[in-house]
N, C-alpha and C positions, 0 to 999 in steps of 0.2 A: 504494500500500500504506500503511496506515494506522501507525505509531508507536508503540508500547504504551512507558505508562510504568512506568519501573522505581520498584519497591519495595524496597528495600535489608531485610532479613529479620533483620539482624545487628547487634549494636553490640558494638563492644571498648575494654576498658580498657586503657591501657596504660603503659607507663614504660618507656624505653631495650630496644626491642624484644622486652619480655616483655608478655603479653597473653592476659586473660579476654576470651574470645565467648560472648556471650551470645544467646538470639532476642530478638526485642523482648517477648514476656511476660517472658523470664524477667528479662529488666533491669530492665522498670518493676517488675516484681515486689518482686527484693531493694533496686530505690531504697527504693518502699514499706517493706518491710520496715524496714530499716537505719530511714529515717524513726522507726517506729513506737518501733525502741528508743532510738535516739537520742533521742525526745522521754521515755521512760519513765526514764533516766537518765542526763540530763546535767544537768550544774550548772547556774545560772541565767545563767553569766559564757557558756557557749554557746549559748544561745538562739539569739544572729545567724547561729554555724554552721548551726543547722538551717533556719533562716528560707533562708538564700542556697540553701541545700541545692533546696526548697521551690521555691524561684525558676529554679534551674538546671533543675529536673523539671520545671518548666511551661510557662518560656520559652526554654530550650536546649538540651535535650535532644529528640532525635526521631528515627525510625527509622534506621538505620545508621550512626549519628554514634559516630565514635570521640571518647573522653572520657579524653584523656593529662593524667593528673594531675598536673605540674608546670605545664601551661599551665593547667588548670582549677582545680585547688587550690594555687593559689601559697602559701601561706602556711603554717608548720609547723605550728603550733599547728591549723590544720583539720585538716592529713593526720594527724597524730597523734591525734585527735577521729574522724576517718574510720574510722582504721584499727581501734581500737578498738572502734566502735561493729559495721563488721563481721562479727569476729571475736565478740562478742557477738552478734550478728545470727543466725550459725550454730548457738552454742550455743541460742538461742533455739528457732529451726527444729527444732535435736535434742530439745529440750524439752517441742514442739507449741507452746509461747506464742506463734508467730507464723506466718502461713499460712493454706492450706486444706487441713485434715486429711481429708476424705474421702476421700482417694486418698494412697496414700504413694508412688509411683514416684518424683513428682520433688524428694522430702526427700534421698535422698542428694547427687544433682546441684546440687540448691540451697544444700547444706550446701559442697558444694567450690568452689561458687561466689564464694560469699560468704568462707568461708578464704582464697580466693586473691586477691581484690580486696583483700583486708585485709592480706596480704603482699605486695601491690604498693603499696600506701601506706605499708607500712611498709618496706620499700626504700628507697622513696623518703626518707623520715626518716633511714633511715640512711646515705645518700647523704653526706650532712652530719653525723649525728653516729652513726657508727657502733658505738656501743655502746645504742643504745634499743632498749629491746621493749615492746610496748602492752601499759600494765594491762587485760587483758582476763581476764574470768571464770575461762576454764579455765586460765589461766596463774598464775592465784593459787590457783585449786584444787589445780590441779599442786604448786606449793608448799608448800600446806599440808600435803596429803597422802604425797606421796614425799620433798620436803625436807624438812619437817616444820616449815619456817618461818611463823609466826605474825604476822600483817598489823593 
């Protein structure tokens, strides 16, 4: 009898047993994605993040691999860059600036996707300093609008 080889269909992110699954579209998807805003607003001092970003996508990452963000993103200053860039990411998605629009089904699912990868990196930040939250878009919009604080 012949062997069939297995395909692993899944990748998960994860942190201290909390964990996004994704299929492998929808992963390289929101790396892509993430990518695309990450390159549209980050400072010039992150560049290398997205470069390794870039690197991880092409040389490490691949079907069914789990990607535990304290072994993969050692560094704070990435996961805080991550998490934010995410979290952006989703708003993005909600926005249409990033995607394919011709079909909407999987805008919601992409949109919880990407919130929740960005709340596992920031976990993870707060692991260590428990009082950060990522400047991310709706979180200053939030701000501005129902606190009324001015940025």
């Amino acid at each position: 009898m012949m062997e069939l080889e297995t395909t692993h269909m899944a990748c998960e992110i994860t942190f201290k047993g909390r964990f996004v699954q994704l299929n492998n579209m929808q992963f390289s998807g929101l790396i892509d994605s993430g990518l695309e805003i990450a390159e549209r607003t980050a400072q010039p001092a992150e560049a290398p993040l997205i470069a390794r970003m870039k690197r991880l996508r092409d040389e490490k990452f691949w079907p069914g691999r789990v990607f535990d963000i304290p072994a993969d993103f050692p560094d704070p200053a990435e996961q805080k860059f991550w998490s934010r860039v995410f979290f952006d990411t989703a708003r993005a998605i909600f926005d249409r600036r990033v995607g394919k629009h011709e079909h909407s089904f999987w805008q919601a699912q992409a949109i919880h996707q990407a919130c929740a990868i960005a709340l596992l990196f920031e976990e993870v930040v707060r692991s260590s300093e428990p009082q950060w939250s990522a400047d991310c878009l709706d979180r200053r919009e939030f701000n501005r609008v129902i606190n009324r604080k001015v940025e």
